[in-house]
N, C-alpha and C positions, 0 to 999 in steps of 0.2 A: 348789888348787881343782880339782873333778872337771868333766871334758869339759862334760856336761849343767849345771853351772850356769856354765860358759863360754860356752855359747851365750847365755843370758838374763840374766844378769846388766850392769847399765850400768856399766860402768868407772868409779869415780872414785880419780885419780891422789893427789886431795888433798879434804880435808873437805868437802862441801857443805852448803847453808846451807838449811834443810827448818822448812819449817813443817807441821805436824800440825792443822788446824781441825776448829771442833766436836769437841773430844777433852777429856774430866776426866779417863778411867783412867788416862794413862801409858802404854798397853800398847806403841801402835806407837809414841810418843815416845822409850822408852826401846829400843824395838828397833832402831830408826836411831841411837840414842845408843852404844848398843854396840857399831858399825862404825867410833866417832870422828866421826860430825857433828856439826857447829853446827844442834840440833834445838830449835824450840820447839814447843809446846801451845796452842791456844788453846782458849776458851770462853768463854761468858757466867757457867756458873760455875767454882769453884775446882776446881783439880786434889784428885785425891782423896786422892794418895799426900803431899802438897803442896808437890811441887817448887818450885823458883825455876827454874824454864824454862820454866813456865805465864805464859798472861797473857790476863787475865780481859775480854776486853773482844768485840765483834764481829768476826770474819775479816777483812772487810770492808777494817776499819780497819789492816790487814796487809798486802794483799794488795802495796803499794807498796812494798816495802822491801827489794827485789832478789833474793828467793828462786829458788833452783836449782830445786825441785820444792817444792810444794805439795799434799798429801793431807787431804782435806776429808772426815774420817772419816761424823758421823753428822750432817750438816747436818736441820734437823727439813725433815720428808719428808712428814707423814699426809698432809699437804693433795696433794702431787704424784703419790701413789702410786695402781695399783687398787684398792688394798682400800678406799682411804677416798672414792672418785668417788661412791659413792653420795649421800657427805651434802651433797653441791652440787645435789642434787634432792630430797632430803631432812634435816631437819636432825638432825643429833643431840639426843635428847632431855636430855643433857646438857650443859656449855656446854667446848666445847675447850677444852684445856690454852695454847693459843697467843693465846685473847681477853686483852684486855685486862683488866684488876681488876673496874672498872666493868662490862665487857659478862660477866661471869663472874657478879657479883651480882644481874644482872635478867637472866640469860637466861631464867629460867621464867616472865617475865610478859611477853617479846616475843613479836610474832605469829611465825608460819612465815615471812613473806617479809621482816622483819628482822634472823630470824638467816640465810637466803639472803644476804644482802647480809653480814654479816660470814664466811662460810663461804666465799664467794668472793672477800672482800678476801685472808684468810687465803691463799687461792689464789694470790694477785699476790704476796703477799710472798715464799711459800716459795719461787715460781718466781723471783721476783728475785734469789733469794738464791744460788741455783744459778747463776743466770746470769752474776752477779757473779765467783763462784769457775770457772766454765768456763772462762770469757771473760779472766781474768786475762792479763796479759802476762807470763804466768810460761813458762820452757819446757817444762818437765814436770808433769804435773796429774792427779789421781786423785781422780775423789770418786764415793763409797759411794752408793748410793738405790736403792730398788728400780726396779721397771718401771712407768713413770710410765703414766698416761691419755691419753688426746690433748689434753682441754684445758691440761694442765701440759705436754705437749710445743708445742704451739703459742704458749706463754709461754715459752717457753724460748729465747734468742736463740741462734744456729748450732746447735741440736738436734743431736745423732747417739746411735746406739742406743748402748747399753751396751758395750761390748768383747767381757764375759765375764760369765759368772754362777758364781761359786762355791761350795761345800760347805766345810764345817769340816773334813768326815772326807776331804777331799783331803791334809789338810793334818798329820796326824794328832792331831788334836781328836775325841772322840766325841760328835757333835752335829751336827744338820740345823737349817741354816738360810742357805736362799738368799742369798749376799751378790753386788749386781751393782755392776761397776766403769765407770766410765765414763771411758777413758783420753785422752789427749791429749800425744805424747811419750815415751810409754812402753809398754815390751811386755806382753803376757799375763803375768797368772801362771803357773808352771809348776807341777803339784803337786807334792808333797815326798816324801810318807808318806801315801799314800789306803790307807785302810783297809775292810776288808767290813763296807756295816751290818747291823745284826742286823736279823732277821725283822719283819714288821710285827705289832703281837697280843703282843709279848713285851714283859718287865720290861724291858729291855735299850732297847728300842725306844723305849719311855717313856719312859724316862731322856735316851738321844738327842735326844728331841724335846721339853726341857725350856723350849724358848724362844716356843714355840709354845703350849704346856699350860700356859704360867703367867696365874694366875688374875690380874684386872684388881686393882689395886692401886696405892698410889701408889711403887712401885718396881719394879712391872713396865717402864718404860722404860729402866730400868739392864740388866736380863735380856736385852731383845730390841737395845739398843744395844751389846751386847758385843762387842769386838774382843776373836777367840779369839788365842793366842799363838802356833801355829801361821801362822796367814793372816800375823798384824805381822812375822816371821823371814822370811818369805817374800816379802813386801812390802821390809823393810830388804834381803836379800839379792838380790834381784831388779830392785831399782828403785835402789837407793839405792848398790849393788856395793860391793866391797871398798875403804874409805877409808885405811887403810892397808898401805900395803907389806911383806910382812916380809921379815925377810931373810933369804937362804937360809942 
């Protein structure tokens, strides 16, 4: 192991017992798997790769079960984030992905201050759902959201800002796309491999910023929920340390 990821790295002597929430890819499940922990997955849906170390049900309903560290990858966010504070004063002229069946089929015959009131239940939940996974009695705790608004921080029980906010191209990924941590237990990331991004105006650039340029679709939330492979290496080696010894 090199000096520099001696200082950051968490020491474990022996396997630790990791749960991954809100995660289908794999990416960082199997990157903590690769150091020898006892790593699970969770989600509402199926893993995509279709491990047997997924398990398909609410975090929530995990959160008891003795874990060493817990990382709450893409917990759903719109409602907590700035970009989407707008539609709590105004509604989306579409109906959220997060309504229910029934409020999805008559959204376009509710008044303005009907879908208000589900735009801000919506609000209560996502921040519960945070607060759930913040607040765990786990010791180590890492979970992914962007920079919330103040009404989702005021829903949020022991609120604290983010840690850190990181890049792809720290990490040597070529792609922008703000990712912010919010730690408990655990150190900064360190970068790895930050590389120079290209120019703004260029092919290059475009491509970089493929998470942000992708057109509205229904698999655009796979695009912008990606865990790059870079960050999950960094994540396992930094948070999760070397689980086994070798010998010299």
């Amino acid at each position: 192991m090199n000096g520099h990821f001696a200082r950051t790295h968490i020491a474990a002597s022996a396997p630790m017992k990791i749960l991954i929430g809100c995660e289908t890819s794999g990416v960082v499940r199997r990157a903590f798997a690769a150091l020898g922990h006892d790593v699970w997955s969770c989600d509402l849906l199926p893993a995509e790769d279709g491990s047997n170390r997924h398990l398909v049900c609410d975090v929530r309903d995990l959160l008891h079960n003795d874990w060493d560290l817990l990382a709450v990858m893409h917990p759903p966010c719109t409602r907590l984030c700035n970009s989407g504070v707008r539609w709590l004063s105004e509604p989306p002229k579409n109906p959220p992905n997060e309504a229910t069946a029934k409020e999805r089929s008559v959204w376009h015959s509710l008044s303005r201050e009907e879908k208000l009131v589900i735009m801000w239940r919506l609000l209560d939940e996502g921040a519960a759902l945070f607060s759930d996974c913040w607040n765990a009695n786990i010791p180590r705790i890492a979970v992914e959201n962007p920079i919330m608004h103040k009404h989702a921080k005021q829903r949020i029980r022991n609120y604290a800002k983010p840690a850190q906010t990181v890049q792809p191209w720290w990490f040597g990924e070529e792609a922008f796309k703000a990712t912010s941590f919010y730690l408990r237990g655990l150190p900064t990331l360190v970068e790895t491999k930050r590389l120079v991004p290209p120019k703004v105006g260029t092919d290059e650039h475009k491509r970089w910023s493929q998470v942000h340029r992708a057109p509205p679709g229904p698999d655009r939330w796979q695009l912008r929920s990606k865990t790059y492979q870079g960050i999950a290496d960094a994540m396992a080696l930094q948070w999760g340390g070397y689980a086994l010894e070798v010998a010299a």
